[in-house]
NUKOLSE-203294 format. One record per atom (N, C-alpha, C, CB): x, y, z. Coordinates in steps of 0.05 Angstrom, whole numbers, plus 5000, padded with zeros to 4 digits. Atoms other than C-alpha are relative to their C-alpha. Glycine has a CB too. Example, Ala and Ser with C-alpha at 12.3 -4.5 7.8 and 13.67 -1.06 7.14 Angstrom:
2
501849765000/524649105156/501850245000/498050015025/498449764999/527349795143/498550225014/500950094971/
This chain:
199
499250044973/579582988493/497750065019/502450185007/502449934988/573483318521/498149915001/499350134997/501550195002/569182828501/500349795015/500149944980/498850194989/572782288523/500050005037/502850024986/500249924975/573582638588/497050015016/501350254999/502750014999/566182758595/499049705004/499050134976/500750244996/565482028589/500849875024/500749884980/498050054977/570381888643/497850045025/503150235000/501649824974/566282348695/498449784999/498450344996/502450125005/559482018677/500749715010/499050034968/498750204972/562781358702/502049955020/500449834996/499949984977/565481688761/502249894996/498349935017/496850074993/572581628744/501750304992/501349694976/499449664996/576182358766/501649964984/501050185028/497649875027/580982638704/499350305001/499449854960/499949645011/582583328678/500549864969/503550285016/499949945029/582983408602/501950144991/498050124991/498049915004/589083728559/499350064976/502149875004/499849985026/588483988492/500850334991/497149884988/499749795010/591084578448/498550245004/500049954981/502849735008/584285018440/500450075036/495249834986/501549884970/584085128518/502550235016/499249675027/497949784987/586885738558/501149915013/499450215012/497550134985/593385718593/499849905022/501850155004/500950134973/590285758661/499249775007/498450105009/502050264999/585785188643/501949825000/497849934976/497350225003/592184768614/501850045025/502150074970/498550064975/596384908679/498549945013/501450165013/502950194991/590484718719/500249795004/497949984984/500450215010/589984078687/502449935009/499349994974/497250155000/597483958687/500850025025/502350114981/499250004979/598184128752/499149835017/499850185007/501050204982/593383718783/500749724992/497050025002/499250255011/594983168743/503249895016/500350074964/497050064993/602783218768/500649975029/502050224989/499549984962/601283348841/499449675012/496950285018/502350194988/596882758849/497749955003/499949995015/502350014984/590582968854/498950014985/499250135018/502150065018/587682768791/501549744994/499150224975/499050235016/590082078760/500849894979/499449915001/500650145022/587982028696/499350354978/496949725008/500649745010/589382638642/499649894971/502450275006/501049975035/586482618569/500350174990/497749994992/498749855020/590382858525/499749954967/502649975008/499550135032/592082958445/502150004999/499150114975/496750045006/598382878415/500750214999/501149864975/498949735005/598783568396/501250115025/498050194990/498949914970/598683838473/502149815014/497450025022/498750124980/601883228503/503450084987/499049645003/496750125005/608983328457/501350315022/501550014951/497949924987/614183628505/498850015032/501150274986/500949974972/610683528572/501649865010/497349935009/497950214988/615783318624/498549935025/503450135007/502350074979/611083068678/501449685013/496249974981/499350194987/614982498724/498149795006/500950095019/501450254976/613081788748/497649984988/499550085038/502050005014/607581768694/500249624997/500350224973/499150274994/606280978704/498649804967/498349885038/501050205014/601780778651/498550184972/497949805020/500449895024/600481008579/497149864987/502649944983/502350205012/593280888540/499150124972/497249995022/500649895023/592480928475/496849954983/502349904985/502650165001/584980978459/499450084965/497250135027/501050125029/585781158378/502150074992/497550104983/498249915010/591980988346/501750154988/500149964999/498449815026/596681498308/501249784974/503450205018/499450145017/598081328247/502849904983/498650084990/497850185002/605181338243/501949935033/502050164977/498550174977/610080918289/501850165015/501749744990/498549814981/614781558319/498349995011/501150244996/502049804979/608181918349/499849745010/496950204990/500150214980/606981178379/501849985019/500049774989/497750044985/613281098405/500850355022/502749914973/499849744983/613581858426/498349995020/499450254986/502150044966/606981778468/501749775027/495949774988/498150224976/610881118501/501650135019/502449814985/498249874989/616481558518/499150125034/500550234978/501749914979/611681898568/500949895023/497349934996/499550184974/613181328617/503049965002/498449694999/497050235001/620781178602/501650355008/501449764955/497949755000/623981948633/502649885017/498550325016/498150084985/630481788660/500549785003/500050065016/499750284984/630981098703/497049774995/500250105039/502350045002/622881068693/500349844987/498450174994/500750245024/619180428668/496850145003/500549575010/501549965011/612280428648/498949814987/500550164991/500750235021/606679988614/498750264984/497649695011/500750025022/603780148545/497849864996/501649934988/502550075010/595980018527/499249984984/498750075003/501149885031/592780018465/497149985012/500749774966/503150084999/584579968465/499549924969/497850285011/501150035025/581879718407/497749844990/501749954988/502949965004/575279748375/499850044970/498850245017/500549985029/571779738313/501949914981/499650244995/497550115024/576479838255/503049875011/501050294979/496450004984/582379738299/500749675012/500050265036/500050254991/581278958310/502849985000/498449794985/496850084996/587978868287/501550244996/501249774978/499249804996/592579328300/502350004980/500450055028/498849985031/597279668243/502549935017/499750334977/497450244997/604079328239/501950125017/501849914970/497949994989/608879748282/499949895026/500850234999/500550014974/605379478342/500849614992/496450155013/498350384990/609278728366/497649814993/500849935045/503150215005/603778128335/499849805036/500849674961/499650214971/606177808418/499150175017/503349885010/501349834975/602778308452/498249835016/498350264989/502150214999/598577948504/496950244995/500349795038/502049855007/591178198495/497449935023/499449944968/502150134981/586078338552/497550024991/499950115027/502649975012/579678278555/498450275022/498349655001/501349834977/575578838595/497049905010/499750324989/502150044986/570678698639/497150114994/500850065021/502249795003/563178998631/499150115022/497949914988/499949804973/563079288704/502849935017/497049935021/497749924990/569179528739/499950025030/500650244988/500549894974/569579678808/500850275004/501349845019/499849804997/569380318840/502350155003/499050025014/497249874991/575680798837/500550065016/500850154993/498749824977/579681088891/499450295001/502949994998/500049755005/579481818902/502650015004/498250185013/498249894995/585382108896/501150095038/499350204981/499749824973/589682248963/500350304993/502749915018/499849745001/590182948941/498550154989/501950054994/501949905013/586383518931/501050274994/497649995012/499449855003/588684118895/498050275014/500549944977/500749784997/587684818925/500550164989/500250075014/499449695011/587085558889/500150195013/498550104984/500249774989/589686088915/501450304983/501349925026/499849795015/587986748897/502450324999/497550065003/497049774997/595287178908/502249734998/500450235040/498050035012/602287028874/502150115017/499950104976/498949824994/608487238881/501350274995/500649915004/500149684998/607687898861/499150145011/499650104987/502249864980/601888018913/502849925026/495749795002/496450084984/609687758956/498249775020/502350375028/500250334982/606687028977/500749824989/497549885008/498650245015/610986518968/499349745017/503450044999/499150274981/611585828985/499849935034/502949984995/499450044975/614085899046/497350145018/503050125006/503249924987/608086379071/497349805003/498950224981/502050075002/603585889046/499949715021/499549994970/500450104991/605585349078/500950025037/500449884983/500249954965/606685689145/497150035012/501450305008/503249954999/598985859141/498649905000/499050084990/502150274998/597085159121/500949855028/500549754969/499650144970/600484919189/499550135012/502149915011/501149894974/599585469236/495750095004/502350335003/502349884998/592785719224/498149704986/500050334983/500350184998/590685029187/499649705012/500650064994/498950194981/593784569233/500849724979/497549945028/499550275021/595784089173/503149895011/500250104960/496550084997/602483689186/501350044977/500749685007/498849945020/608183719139/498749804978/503049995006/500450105023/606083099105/497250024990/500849755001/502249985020/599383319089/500450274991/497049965012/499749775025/602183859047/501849914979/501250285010/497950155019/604083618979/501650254985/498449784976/499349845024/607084058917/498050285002/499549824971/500249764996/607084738925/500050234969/502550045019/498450005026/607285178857/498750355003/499249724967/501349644996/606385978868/500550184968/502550245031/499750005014/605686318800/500050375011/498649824983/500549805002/605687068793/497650195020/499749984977/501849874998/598987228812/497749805009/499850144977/500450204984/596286558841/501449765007/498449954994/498750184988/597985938869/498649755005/500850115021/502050245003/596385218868/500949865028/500649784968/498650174977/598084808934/497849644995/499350235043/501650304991/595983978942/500350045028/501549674989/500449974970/593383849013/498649684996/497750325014/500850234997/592083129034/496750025006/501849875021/503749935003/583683029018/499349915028/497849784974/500650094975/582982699085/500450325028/502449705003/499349734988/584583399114/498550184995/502250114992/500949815008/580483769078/497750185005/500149944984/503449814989/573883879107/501650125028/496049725011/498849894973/578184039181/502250394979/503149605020/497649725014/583284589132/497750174996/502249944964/502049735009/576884919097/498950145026/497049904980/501050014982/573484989165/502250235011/499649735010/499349864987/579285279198/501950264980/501249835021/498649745017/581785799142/497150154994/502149894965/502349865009/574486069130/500850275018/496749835006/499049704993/576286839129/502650085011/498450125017/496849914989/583686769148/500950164985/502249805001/497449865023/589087219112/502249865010/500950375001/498450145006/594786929092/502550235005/499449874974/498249825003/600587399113/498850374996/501549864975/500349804993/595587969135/498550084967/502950135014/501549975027/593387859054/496649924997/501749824980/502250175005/586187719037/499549904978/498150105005/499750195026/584987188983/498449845002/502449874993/501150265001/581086668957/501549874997/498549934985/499250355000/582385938972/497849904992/500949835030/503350165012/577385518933/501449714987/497850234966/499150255010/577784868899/500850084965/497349765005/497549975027/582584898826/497749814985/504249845004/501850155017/576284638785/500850164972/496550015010/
């Protein structure tokens, strides 16, 4: 996944990464930014991705097949929670010209381009903040602090998620150089804390 991800960067297409070996912080991190908005594109393995309930996941890519047809169909799932639709990708390369039999022979098949155009950035950009609610900042503190002392409107505050002992907030990116600017050395509820970027 880290590889893969690494590759991603290098042509300047933003992801987070998911896999077993990495600490928890790192994996909420990842999953968080991924779910808020403010990453797009998460690379995962099968191992980490089974039981992630992560909404409105639009498009599935499978860049090296599993080798049996549940774990195929389990990754699919990804896109189908509830009401959800979803497309289904394959890539395939090298040995993988033809693809092994549980996959439909009517699939249509694209072709990829050899230059892409430039991605979007994300509208959102995750923030870290360094107090929970056990340091007693919740939610609601946080986003009294991103509007009054901020000056953000409601809709440039996305998903809120206060853990114990920090706290992740999305803040619309178009906001963001005016928010850093006007929180440099604020307290949050009389607290002092880092706010930094959730890298």
């Amino acid at each position: 996944a880290e590889r893969i991800s690494g590759y991603l960067t290098e042509n300047h297409l933003y992801n987070e990464y998911f896999h077993g070996g990495m600490e928890q912080p790192d994996r909420e991190r990842a999953l968080y930014k991924f779910s808020n908005g403010s990453c797009h594109v998460l690379v995962a393995t099968d191992l980490a991705a089974r039981g992630l309930d992560i909404p409105e996941i639009q498009n599935i890519i499978h860049y090296h097949l599993p080798l049996q047809e549940d774990a195929f169909t389990h990754r699919n799932g990804r896109t189908a929670r509830w009401d959800a639709t979803g497309s289904s990708y394959v890539i395939l390369h090298g040995e993988d010209i033809l693809p092994p039999p549980y996959i439909p022979e009517d699939i249509p098949f694209y072709e990829l381009p050899e230059q892409t155009g430039k991605q979007p950035c994300p509208l959102w950009a995750t923030r870290y903040i360094g107090k929970g609610k056990k340091d007693k900042l919740n939610k609601i503190d946080i986003v009294g602090f991103l509007r009054k002392i901020g000056k953000l409107g409601r809709e440039d505050i996305g998903r809120i998620d206060a853990k114990d002992h920090y706290a992740f907030v999305a803040v619309r990116r178009s906001c963001l150089r005016q928010l850093l600017t006007l929180i440099r050395g604020e307290k949050i509820k009389e607290i002092k804390t880092k706010i930094e970027e959730a890298d």
